[in-house]
N, C-alpha and C positions, 0 to 999 in steps of 0.2 A: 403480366406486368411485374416488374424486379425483381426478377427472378437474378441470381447468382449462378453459374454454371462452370463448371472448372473439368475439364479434362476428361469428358465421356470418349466413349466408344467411335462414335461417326457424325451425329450432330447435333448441335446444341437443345434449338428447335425444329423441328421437320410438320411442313403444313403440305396436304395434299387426301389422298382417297377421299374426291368430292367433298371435301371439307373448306369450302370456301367463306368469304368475308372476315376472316381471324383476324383481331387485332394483336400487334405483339409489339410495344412499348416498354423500354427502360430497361431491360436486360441486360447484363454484364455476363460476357463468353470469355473464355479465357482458359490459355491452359493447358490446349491441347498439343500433347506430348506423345502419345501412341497413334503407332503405325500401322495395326493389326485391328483393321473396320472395314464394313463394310464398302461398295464399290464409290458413296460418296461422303466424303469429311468436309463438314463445313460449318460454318456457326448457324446459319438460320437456313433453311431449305424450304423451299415451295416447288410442288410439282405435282402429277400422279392426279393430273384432272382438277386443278387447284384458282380458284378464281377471284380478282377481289380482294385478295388479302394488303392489310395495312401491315405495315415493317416501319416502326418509325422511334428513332432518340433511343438506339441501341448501342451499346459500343462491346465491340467485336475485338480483341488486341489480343498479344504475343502467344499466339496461336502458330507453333514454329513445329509442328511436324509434319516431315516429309510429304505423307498422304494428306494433310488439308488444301484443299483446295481453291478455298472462297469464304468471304464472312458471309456474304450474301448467295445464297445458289439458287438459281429457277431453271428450272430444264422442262423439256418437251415429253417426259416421259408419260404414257399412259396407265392403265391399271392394266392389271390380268384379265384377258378375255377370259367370258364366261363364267367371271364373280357378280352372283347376285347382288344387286340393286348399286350399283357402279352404273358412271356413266360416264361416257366417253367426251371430254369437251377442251378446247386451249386453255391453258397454262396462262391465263391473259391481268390483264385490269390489275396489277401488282401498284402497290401506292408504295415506294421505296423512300424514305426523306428523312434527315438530318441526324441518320445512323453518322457515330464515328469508329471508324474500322481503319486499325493501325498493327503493324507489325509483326504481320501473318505472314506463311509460309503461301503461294496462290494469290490470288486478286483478290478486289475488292468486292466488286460484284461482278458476277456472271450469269452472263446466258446460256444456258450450253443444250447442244442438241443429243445430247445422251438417251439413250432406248427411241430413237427417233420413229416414229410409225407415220403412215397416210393420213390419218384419222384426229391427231392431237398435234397443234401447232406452239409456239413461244413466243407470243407478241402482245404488244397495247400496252407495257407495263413501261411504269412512269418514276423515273429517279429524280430529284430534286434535293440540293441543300445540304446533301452528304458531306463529311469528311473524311477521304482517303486519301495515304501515306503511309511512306515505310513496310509498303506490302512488297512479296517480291516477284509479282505478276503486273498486271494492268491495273490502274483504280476500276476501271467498268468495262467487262470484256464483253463484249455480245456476239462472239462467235465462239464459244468454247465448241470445239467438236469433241461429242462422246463426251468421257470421261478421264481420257487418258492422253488428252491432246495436251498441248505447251499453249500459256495466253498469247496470242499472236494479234496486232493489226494487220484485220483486214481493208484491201480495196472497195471490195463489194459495196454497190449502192441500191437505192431503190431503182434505178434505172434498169440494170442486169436484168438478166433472164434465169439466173440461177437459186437456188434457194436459200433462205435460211431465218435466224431470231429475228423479232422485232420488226417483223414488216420488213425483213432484208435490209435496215438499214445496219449495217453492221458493224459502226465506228460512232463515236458521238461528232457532232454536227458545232464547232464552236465560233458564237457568233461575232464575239468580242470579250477582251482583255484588257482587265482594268487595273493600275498599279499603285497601292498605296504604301500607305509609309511601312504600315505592318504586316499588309498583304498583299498577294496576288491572287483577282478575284476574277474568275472564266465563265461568262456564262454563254449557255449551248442548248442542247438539247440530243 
């Protein structure tokens, strides 16, 4: 909790190797200017067998180099086989809400299927109440492929036969559009 974070290496916080339930609250990211990290830059990361965790009332902002990717990252990546006391499980149950993430280089948030294996899936995780803008990707991308792919809408639904994040739904679902005097306010799923 309030933590300050300015300009690391790859990511601000990084939650994963079985280290699930994390809560991460009130943190300010920012800053990020170098190029030269690791395979992901991002402000907050979950992955690597990671379950459960809460992300919430974070702001993520002018995070403008090339290599960041996302304020928010969860990916399908598993651990290294045949590290002791690891264990193999989805990337799932993520409580994502009322983060505000503004003016990054990448989306807002992402799914991505990076280090993808048979064994460790990317789904069940739940975004609510966010605010995204001024990113230069998608607010919420649920199909990143890899690592190295562009934020793309996709088609894919739950009906398909092919794979991917989130239960394959892999676009958000908007149910109605509400227009106020100061806002425009979407709610979906």
């Amino acid at each position: 909790r309030r933590n300050y974070i300015e300009n690391v290496e790859q990511v601000g916080i990084d939650l994963g190797w079985n280290a699930d339930s994390n809560y991460v609250e009130n943190n300010s990211i920012t800053g990020f200017i170098k190029t030269n990290c690791g395979p992901v830059q991002a402000g907050i990361r979950a992955a690597l067998s990671s379950r459960r965790d809460t992300i919430i009332r974070n702001r993520i902002f002018n995070n403008t180099s090339s290599a960041f990717m996302s304020g928010i990252w969860i990916d399908q990546s598993a651990p290294p086989t045949g590290t002791i006391g690891l264990t193999f499980h989805d990337n799932e149950f993520h409580f994502i809400a009322e983060n505000v993430i503004y003016n990054n280089s990448g989306s807002g948030i992402s799914l991505s299927t990076f280090t993808p294996t048979t064994t460790v899936n990317n789904r069940n995780n739940f975004f609510s109440q966010n605010i995204l803008y001024d990113n230069t990707g998608l607010g919420i991308d649920l199909q990143f492929v890899g690592n190295t792919g562009a934020p793309l809408v996709t088609v894919n639904d739950n009906a398909d036969a092919d794979a991917g994040t989130n239960n394959i739904t892999n676009f958000p679902v908007i149910d109605s559009v509400k227009k106020t005097p100061s806002h425009i306010i979407i709610y979906g799923k």
